[in-house]
C-alpha positions in Angstrom: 98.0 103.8 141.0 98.8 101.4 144.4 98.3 98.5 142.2 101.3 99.5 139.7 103.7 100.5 142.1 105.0 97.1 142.5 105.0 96.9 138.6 107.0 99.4 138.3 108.9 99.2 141.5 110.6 95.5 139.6 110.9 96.8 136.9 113.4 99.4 137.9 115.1 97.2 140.4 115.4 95.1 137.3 117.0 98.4 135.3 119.3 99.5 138.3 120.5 95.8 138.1 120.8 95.5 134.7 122.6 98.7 134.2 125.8 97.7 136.9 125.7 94.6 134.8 126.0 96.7 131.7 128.5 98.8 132.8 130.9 95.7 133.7 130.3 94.3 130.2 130.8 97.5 128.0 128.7 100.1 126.3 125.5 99.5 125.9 125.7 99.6 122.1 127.6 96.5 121.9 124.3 94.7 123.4 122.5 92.5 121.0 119.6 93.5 119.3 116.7 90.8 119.0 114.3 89.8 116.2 111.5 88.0 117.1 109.7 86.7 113.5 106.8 85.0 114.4 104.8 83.0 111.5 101.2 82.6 112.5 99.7 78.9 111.4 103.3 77.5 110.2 103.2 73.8 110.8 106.3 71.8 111.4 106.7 70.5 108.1 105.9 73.3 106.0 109.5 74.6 104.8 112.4 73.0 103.3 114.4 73.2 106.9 111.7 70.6 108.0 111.6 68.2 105.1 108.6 70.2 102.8 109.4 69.4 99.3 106.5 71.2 98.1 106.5 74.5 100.0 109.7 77.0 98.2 111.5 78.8 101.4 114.7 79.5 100.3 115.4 82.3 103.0 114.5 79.5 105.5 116.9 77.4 104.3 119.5 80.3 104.3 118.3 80.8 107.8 119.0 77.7 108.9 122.2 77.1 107.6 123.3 80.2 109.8 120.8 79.0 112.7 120.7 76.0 115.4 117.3 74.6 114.1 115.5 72.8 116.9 113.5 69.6 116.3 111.3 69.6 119.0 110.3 73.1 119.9 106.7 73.4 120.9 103.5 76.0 121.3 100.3 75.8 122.9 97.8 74.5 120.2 96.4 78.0 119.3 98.1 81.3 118.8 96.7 83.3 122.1 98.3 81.4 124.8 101.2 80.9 122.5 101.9 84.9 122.2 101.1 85.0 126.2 103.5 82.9 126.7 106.7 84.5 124.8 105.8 87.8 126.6 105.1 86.6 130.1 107.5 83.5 130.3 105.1 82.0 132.0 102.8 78.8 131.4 99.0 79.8 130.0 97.5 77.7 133.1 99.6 81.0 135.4 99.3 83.7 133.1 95.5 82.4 132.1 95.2 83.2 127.9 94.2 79.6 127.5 92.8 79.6 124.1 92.6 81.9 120.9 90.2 84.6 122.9 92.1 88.0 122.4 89.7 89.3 119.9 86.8 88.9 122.3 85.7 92.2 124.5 87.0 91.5 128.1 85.1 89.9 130.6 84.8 91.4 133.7 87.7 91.2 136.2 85.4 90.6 139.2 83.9 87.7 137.4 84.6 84.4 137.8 86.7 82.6 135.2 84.2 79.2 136.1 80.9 80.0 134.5 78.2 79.8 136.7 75.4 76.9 135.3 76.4 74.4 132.6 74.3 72.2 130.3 72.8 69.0 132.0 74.6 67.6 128.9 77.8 68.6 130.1 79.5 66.3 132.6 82.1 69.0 133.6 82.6 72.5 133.9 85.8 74.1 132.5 87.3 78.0 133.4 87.1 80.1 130.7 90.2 81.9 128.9 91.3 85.2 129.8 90.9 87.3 126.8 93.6 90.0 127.1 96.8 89.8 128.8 96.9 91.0 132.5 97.9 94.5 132.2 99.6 93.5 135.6 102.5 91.1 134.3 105.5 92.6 133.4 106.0 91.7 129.9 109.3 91.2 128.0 109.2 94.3 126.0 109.1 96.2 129.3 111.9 94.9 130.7 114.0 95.4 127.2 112.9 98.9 127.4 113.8 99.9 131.2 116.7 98.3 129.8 117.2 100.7 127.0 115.9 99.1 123.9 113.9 100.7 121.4 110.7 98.2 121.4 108.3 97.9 118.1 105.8 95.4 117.7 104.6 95.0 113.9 101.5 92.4 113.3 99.4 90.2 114.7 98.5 90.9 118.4 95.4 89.0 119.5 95.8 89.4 123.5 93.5 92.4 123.8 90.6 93.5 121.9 90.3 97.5 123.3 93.3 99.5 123.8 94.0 99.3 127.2 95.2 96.2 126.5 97.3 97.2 123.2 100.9 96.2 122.7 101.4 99.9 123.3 100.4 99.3 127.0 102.7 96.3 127.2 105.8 97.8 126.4 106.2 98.6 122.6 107.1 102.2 121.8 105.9 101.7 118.3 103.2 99.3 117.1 101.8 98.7 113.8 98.5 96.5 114.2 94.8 95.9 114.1 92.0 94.8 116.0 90.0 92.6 116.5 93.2 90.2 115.5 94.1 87.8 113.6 94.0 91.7 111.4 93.0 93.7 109.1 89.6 92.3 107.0 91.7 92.0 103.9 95.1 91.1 102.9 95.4 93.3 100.4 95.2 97.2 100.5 92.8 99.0 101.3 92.8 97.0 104.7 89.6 98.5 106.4 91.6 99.7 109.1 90.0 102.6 111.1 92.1 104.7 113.6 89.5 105.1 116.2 86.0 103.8 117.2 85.1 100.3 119.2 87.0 97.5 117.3 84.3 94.6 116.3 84.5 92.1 113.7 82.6 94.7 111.5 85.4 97.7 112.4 88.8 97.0 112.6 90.5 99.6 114.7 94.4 100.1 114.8 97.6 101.9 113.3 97.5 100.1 110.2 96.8 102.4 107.4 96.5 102.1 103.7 98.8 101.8 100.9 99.2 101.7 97.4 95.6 99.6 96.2 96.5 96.2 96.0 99.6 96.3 98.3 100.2 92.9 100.3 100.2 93.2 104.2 102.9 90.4 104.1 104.9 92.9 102.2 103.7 96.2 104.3 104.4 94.6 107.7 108.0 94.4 106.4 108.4 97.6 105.1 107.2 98.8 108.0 109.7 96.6 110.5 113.0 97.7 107.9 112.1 101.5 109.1 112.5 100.5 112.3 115.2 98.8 112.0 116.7 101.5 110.2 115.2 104.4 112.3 117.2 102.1 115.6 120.5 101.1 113.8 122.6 102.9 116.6 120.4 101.6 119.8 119.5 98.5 120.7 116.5 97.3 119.3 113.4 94.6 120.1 111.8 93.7 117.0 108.3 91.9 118.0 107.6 90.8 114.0 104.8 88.7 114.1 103.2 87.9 110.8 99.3 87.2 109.7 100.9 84.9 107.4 99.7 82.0 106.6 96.4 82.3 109.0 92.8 83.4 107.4 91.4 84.8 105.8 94.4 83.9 103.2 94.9 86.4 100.8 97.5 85.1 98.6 99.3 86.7 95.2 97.7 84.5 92.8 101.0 85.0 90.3 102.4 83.0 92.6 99.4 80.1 93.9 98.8 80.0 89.7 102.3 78.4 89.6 102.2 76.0 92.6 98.9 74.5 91.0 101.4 73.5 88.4 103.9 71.5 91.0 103.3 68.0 92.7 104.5 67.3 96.3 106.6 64.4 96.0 105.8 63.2 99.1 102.1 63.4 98.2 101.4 65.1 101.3 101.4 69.0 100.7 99.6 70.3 97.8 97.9 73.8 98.5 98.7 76.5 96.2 97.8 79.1 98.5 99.3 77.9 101.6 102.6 77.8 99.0 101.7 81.1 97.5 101.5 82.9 101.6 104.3 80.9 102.2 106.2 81.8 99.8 105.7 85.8 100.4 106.6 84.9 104.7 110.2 84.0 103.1 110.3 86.8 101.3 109.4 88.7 103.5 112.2 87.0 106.1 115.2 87.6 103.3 114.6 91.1 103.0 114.8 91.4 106.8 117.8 89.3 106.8 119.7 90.9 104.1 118.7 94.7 105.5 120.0 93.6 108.7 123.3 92.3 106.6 123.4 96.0 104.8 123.8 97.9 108.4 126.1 95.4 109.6 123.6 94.7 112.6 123.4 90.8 111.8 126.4 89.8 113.8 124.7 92.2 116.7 121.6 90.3 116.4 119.8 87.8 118.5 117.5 86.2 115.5 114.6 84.1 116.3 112.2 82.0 113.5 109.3 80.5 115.2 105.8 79.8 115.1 102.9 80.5 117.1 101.1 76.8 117.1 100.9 73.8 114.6 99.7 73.6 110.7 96.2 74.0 110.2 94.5 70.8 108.4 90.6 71.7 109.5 89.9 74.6 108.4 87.9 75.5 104.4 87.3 71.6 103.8 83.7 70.9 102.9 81.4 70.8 106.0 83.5 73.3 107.8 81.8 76.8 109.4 84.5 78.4 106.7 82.5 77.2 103.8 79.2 75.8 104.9 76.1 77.9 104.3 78.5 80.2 102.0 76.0 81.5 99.4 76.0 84.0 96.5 75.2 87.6 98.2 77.2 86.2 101.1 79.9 88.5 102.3 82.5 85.4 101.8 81.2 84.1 98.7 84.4 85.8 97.0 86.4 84.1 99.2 84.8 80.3 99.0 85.1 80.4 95.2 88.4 81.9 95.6 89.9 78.8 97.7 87.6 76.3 96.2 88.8 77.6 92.3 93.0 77.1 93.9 92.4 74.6 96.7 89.1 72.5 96.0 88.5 70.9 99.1 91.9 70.7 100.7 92.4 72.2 103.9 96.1 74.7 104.5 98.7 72.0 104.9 99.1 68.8 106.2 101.6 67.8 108.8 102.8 64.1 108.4 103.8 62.4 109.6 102.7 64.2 112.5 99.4 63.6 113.8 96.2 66.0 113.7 97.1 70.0 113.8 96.0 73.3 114.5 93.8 73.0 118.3 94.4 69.1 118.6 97.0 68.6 121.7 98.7 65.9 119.3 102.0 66.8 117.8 100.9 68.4 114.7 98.9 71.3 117.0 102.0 71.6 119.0 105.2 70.7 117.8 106.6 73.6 115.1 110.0 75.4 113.6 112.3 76.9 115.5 115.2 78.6 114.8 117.9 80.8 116.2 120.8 82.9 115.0 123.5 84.7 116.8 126.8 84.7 115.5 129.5 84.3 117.6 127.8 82.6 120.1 125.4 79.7 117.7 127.1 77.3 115.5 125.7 77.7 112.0 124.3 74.7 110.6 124.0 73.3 114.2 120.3 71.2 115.2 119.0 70.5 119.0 116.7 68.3 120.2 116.0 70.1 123.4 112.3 70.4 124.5 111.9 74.3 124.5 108.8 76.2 123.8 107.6 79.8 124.4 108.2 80.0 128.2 111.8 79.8 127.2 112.1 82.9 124.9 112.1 85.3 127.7 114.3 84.2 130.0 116.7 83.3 127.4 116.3 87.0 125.8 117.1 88.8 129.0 119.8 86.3 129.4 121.6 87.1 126.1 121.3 90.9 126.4 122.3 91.1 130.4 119.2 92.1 132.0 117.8 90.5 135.3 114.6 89.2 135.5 112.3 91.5 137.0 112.2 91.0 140.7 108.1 89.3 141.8 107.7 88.3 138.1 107.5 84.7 138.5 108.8 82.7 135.0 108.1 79.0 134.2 110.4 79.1 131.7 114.6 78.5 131.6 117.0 80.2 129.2 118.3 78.0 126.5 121.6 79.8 126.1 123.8 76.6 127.3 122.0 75.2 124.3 122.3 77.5 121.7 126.1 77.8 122.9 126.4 74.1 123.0 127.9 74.3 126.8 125.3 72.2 128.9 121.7 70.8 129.0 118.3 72.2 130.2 117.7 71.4 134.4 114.3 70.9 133.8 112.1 67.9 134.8 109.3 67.8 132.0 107.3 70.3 129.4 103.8 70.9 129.9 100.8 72.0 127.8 97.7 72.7 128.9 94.9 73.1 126.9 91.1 73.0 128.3 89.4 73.5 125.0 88.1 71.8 122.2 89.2 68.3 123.2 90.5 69.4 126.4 93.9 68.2 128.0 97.1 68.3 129.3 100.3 67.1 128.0 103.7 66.5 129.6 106.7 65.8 127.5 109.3 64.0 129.5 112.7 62.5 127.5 111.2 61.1 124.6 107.8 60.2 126.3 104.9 62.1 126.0 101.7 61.4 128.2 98.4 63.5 127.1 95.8 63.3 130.2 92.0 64.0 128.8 90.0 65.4 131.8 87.0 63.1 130.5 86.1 61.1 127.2 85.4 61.9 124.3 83.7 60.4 121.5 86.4 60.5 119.1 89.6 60.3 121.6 87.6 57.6 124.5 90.9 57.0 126.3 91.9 59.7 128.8 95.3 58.5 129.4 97.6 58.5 126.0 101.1 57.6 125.9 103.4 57.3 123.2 107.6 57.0 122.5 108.5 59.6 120.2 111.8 58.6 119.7 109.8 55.5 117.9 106.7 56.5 116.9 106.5 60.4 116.3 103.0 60.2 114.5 101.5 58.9 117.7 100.0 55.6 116.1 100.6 53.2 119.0 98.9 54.2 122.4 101.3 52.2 125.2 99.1 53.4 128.2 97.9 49.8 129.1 101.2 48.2 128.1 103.2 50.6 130.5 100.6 51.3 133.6 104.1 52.5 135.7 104.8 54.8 133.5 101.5 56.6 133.1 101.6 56.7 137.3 105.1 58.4 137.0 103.9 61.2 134.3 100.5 61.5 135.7 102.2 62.3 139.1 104.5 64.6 137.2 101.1 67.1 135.8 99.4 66.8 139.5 102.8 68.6 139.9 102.4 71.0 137.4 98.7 72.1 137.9 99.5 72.7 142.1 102.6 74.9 140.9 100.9 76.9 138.4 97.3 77.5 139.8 96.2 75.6 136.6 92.3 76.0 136.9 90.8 72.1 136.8 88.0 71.9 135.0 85.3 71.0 138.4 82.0 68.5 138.5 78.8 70.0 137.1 76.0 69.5 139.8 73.7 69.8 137.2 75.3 66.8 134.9 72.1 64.2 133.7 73.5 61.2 131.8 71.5 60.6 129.3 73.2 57.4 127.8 73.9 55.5 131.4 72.7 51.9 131.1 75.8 49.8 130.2 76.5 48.1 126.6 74.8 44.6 126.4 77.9 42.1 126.8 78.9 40.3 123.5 76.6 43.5 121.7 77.8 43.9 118.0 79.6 47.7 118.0 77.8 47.5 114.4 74.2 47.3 115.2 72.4 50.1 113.7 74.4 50.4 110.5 73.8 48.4 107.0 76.4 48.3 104.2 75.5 48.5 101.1 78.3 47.7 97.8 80.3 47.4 100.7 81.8 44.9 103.0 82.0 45.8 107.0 84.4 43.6 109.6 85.6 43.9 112.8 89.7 44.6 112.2 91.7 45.0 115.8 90.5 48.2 117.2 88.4 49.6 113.6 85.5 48.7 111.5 87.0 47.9 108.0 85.0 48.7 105.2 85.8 47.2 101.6 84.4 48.2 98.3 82.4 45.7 96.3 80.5 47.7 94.1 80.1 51.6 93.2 79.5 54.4 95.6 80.2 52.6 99.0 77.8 53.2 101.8 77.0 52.4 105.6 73.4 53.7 106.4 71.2 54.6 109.4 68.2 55.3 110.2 69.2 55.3 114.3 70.5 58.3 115.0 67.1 60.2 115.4 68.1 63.8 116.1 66.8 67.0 114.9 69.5 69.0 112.6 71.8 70.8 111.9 73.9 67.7 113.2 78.0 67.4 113.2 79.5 64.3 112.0 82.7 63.3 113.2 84.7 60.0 112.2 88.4 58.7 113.2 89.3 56.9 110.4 91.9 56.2 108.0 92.4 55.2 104.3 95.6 54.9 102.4 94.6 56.3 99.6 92.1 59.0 100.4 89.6 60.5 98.2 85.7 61.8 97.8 83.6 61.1 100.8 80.1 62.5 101.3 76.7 62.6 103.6 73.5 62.1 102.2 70.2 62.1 104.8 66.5 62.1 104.0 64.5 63.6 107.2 61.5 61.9 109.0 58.6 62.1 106.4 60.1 62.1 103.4 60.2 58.9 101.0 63.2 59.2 98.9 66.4 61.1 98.9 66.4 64.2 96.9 68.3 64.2 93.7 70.2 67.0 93.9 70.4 68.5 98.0 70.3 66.8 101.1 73.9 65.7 100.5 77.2 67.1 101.7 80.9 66.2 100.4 84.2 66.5 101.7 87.7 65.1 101.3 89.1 62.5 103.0 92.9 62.9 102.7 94.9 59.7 102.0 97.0 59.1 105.2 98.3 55.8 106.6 97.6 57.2 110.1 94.5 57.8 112.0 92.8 61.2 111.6 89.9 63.1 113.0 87.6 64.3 110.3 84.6 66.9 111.5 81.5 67.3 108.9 78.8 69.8 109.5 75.6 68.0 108.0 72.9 70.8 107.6 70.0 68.6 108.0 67.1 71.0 108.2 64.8 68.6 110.8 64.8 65.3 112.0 67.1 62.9 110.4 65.3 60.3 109.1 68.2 57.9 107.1 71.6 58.8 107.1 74.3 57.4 104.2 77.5 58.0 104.5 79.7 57.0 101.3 83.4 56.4 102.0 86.1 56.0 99.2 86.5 52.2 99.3 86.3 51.2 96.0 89.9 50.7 95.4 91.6 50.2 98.9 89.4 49.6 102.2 89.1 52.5 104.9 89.3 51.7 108.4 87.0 53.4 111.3 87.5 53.4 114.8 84.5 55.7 115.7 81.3 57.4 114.1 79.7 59.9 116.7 76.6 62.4 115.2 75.9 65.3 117.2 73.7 68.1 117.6 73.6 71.1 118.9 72.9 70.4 122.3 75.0 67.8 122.9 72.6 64.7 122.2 73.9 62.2 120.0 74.4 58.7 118.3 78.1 56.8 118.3 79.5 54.2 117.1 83.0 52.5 118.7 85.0 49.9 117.6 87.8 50.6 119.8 88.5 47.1 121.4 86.6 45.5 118.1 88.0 42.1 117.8 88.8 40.3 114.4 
């Protein structure tokens, strides 16, 4: 109880505030209402607002041409920190969601966020992510209710597995939702949805209940947001609408994925039927909000944000991945793996050129993604910004637009973008930050139209730990001018010191326990190729890559040097311009010949003129013995910059040709 007092102490100095400001402004019927639609998984490029010309989004389009569309709006890399953000206004390195943890059970609160031992393997030691969102902070929906909006949250949640951490302790009056996010075990109803017990990934607890059989939650969720709409037409209103859509497990209306199996991306970029088919029933789903909000005469009342919660996926259901590998009959998600492999094949949800990477990568295509607003009267329709906004700024600009302080203690990183959407002046701020420990862990600061990413060590795939890179001239992040521009590095790098001191960002610390097991220094003048053979191939050394052209069928390097027991990960940076079939074959220690029919793995490698990080799970079932790996070169060489194996401890075998020579 002496812990919420000052909670609630703000927030109604925040209310008595807001309601002298409301009474010098007029009734408080004439306040805005605000629509927050939030599309889970939604890369940059995947409507027609953004350049898709695969992808049908005709609401989107009608959206934007009553919207300011912003070109470089940003998230965190994964969803969690993302949704923290928007309802803290705070950076995840303050508010502490730092990756997609909310469906975890909550660690203890007296335990430290550092773990305590780390592998000798494992040169640093990084915090771990909160997995709920402080019950402390004083969320966005609480102040817009001291303030006298009706507050519903509909959807995804995924910032608190048990309810004490529920968007119904955060501020929403009504919520329709399920745990363990991203939501309910199927798209389609029944939903498995139970109304009490301990959510798990095996009971999904929650206020989601059935419908008609076969009834979409796309669809449902909407439903379900229109009542409230309607049930709140004469009150002000704060409609949290965050979608499942387009994220897994991707249930898709296969009316709809049979007829984009039928249609060609002209770009020859986008091609998945069922990320068309989802996408498809999210702008649906966004014109019947619009035009209900159109048949109350609320839209000219309404603050109307599109957004996304981090960039397009393009790892996930591609051969190798934990999605599809091991995936047998009897398994429970052997429906599912014939289901995307008989629409998809071996594609993964979207692809993001020219943007580089996706969905966790701290690149632009994990963090750059659609935003638009709509308020008429005070947004030009049709209008575009390039401001540098992200979800930080959705608070502060909310409580800007409806009149309500901020609440008093509550610090907020982020600055309202009203001047922007009203076209009347800039954003004060410096620099943008994202900070993402995990995966391939980092920080990025996004300063005019540079963009520096810091890596807190190297990694096999991404060696440098300094980036930087023009957007204005080179938006897919192909030309690395951290050597060329040493001042400029200094200048950001100065800039994130800044930012970790200001927000208590915890830096990942030296593990005492750290034993390097490949120390001894590269032989000087040693050939980056030693180890593999090429067979109806030709290897060279290009500037900065291994080149490998075709000269007969089935192109392959082999090994027999990387020596580690399985199940091993195989993951390349490479690039081809044309793309196609690529596989792993291996024959363990002992055995003579490769089997004829196992032992092998395949996967896609898309066609895209810029480098890419592919990930292959290679199930080897002992110690690897000989290792091919075929590479569509027949018709147009590949390049490679790096080959790393890895097992499940951390040893490995790489390959770099980073600073390869011609």
């Amino acid at each position: 109880m002496t812990a919420a007092l000052p909670r609630l102490l703000a927030i109604l100095t925040c209310l008595a505030i807001s309601t002298q400001a409301i009474a010098q402004t007029g009734a408080s019927r004439q306040r805005p209402n605000v629509v927050l639609f939030l599309v889970d998984d939604m890369g940059w490029m995947d409507s027609t607002p953004y350049g898709s010309q695969y992808y049908e989004t005709p609401n989107m389009k009608r959206l934007q041409e009553q919207a300011m569309r912003f070109t470089d709006a940003y998230a965190v890399p994964l969803c969690s920190p993302t949704r923290a953000s928007i309802l803290s206004g705070q950076y995840s390195s303050r508010h502490g969601v730092t990756s997609a943890t909310g469906h975890l059970p909550a660690a203890r609160a007296d335990v430290s966020r550092y773990p305590a031992t780390a592998s000798p393997n494992q040169r640093l030691i990084y915090a771990e992510s909160k997995r709920y969102l402080e019950p402390e902070l004083i969320t966005l929906a609480e102040v817009l209710q001291a303030g006298g909006y009706r507050t519903g949250h509909f959807g995804k949640w995924h910032l608190g597995l048990s309810q004490e951490h529920w968007p119904e302790r955060h501020g929403f009056e009504v919520a329709f939702h399920a745990e363990p996010s991203p939501g309910p075990a199927s798209y389609f109803s029944p939903y498995g949805v139970h109304l009490s017990g301990v959510p798990s990934s095996k009971h999904h607890v929650g206020t989601i209940t059935d419908g008609p059989d076969g009834e979409y939650i796309t669809d449902r969720l909407t439903d379900e947001a229109i009542e409230f709409v309607r049930a709140n037409q004469d009150e002000p209103f704060f409609l949290n609408f965050w979608h499942f859509a387009v994220h897994g497990p991707w249930g898709h209306k296969e009316d709809y994925t049979k007829g984009f199996s039928e249609k060609k991306d002209p770009r020859g970029k986008q091609d998945n039927p069922i990320m068309a088919s989802m996408l498809k029933s999210v702008d649906e789903s966004l014109g019947r909000m619009l035009d209900e909000l159109d048949r109350l005469k609320l839209a000219d009342k309404t603050l109307f944000i599109f957004y996304s919660d981090n960039g397009g996926n393009t790892h996930s259901n591609v051969p190798g991945s934990r999605q599809i590998e091991n995936i047998r009959p009897g398994h429970p998600k052997w429906n599912f793996v014939q289901d995307w492999q008989k629409w998809a094949g071996d594609q993964p949800p979207t692809n993001n050129a020219p943007l580089r990477e996706g969905k966790g990568r701290i690149y632009e295509g994990g963090q750059r993604v659609p935003l638009m607003v709509r308020w008429p009267g005070q947004v030009q329709p049709g209008s575009v910004s390039d401001s540098v906004v992200g979800p930080i700024d959705l608070y502060p600009t909310i409580l800007d637009a409806v009149g309500l302080a901020k609440p008093a203690g509550h610090i907020i990183d982020g600055e309202s973008i009203l001047p922007v959407l009203r076209q009347t002046g800039r954003l004060k701020r410096q620099a943008y930050f994202t900070w993402f420990p995990h995966l391939v862990p980092a920080v990025s600061i996004r300063h005019g139209d540079w963009k520096l990413i810091r890596r807190f060590e190297p990694h096999p795939v991404y060696p440098d730990v300094r980036e930087l890179y023009n957007l204005a001239d080179d938006i897919g992040e192909t030309k690395d001018l951290a050597n060329e521009m040493p001042d400029k590095v200094k200048e950001l790098d100065e800039l994130i010191d800044q930012f970790v001191q200001d927000t208590g960002a915890l830096y990942p610390k030296p593990n005492p326990a750290y034993k390097p097991r490949d120390a001894a220094p590269a032989a000087v003048g040693k050939d980056p190729t030693t180890g593999l053979v090429a067979r109806n191939c030709e290897m060279t050394l290009a500037s900065d890559a291994l080149r490998i052209t075709g000269t007969g069928r089935q192109p392959f390097l082999g090994t027999a040097q990387v020596k580690l027991a399985g199940p091993l990960t195989l993951q390349l940076r490479v690039r081809s311009r044309t793309g196609g079939q690529a596989k792993v074959q291996w024959k363990t220690i002992g055995q003579d010949a490769f089997p004829e029919s196992s032992q092998i793995i395949a996967y896609n490698l898309p066609a895209d003129p810029q480098w890419q990080d592919v990930s292959v799970d290679v199930p080897i079932d002992g110690k690897a013995g000989t290792i091919r790996m075929y590479f569509p070169a027949e018709d147009s060489a590949i390049e490679v910059q790096s080959i790393r194996f890895e097992d499940s401890s951390g040893r490995s075998k790489h390959w770099s040709f980073t600073g390869a020579k011609p």
